[in-house]
N, C-alpha and C positions, 0 to 999 in steps of 0.2 A: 912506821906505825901502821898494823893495818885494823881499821874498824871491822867490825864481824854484821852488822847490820844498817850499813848504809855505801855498801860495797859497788850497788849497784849505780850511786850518783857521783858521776865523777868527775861534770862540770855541771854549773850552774843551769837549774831549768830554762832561766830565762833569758839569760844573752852567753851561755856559752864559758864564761871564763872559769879559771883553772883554781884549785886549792892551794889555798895558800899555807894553812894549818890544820890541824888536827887533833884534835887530843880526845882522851879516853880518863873520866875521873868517878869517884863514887859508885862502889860495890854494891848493888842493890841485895836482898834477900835474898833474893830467886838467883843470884849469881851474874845478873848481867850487869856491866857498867854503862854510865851514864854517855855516851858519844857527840862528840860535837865536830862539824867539820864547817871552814869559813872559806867563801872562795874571793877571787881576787877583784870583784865588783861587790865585796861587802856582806854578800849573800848569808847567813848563817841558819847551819840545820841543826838540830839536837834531836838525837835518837833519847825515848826517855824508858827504861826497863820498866817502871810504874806500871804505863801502861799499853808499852809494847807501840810504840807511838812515833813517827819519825815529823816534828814540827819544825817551821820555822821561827828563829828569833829576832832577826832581823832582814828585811827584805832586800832584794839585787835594786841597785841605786835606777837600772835600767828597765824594774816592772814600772806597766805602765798606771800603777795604782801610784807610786814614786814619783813618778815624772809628772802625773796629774796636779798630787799634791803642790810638789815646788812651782810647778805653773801658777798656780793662786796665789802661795805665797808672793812668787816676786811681783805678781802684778797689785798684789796687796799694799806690798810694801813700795813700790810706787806711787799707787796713791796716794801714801801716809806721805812719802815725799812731796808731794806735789803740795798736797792739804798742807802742811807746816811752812812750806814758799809762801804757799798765801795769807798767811796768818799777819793780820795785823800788830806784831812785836819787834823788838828790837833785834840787831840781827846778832848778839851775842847770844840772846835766848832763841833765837831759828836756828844757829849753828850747833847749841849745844843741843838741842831736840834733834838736830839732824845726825849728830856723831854718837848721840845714845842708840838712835834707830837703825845706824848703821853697825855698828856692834852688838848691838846687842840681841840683832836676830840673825843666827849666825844657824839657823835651816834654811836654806837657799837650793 
């Protein structure tokens, strides 16, 4: 498949790695289609005909705006562990507080 306007990114700006997929959908008016290309650290571009526009839709797991984020996260979600160990309850209700917390924040 070759895209016509995003020919010239052909690994991720930010760590490098390789495309994974590709596609081309949705005929605009003016003739151009919609282009999306995904590389292999997640990275995903969309070319948009609208407005002539090459955006990201989801970021490289390796920018460092990513890496930031999950830095918080885990030391967050530590805390919370830590705060529910001390909590004065029984330890069926610490353990099930603990196996909700552990599943259930599954951005890491």
């Amino acid at each position: 498949m070759e895209l016509k306007n995003m020919d010239d990114i052909v690994k991720c700006p930010h760590c490098g790695s390789i495309i994974v997929s590709e596609s081309i959908s949705n005929k605009h008016i003016n003739g151009q289609y919609n282009e999306t290309r995904e590389f292999e650290c997640g990275h995903r571009i969309v070319y948009s005909p609208n407005f002539r526009t090459i955006e990201y839709t989801r970021l490289c797991k390796n920018h460092p705006d990513v890496l930031a984020k999950k830095a918080v996260r885990k030391k967050t979600k530590e805390k919370l562990f830590k705060y529910i160990n001390r909590l004065d309850v029984d330890e069926e209700f610490r353990n099930n507080l603990n196996s909700h917390l552990k599943y259930s924040c599954y951005y890491e």
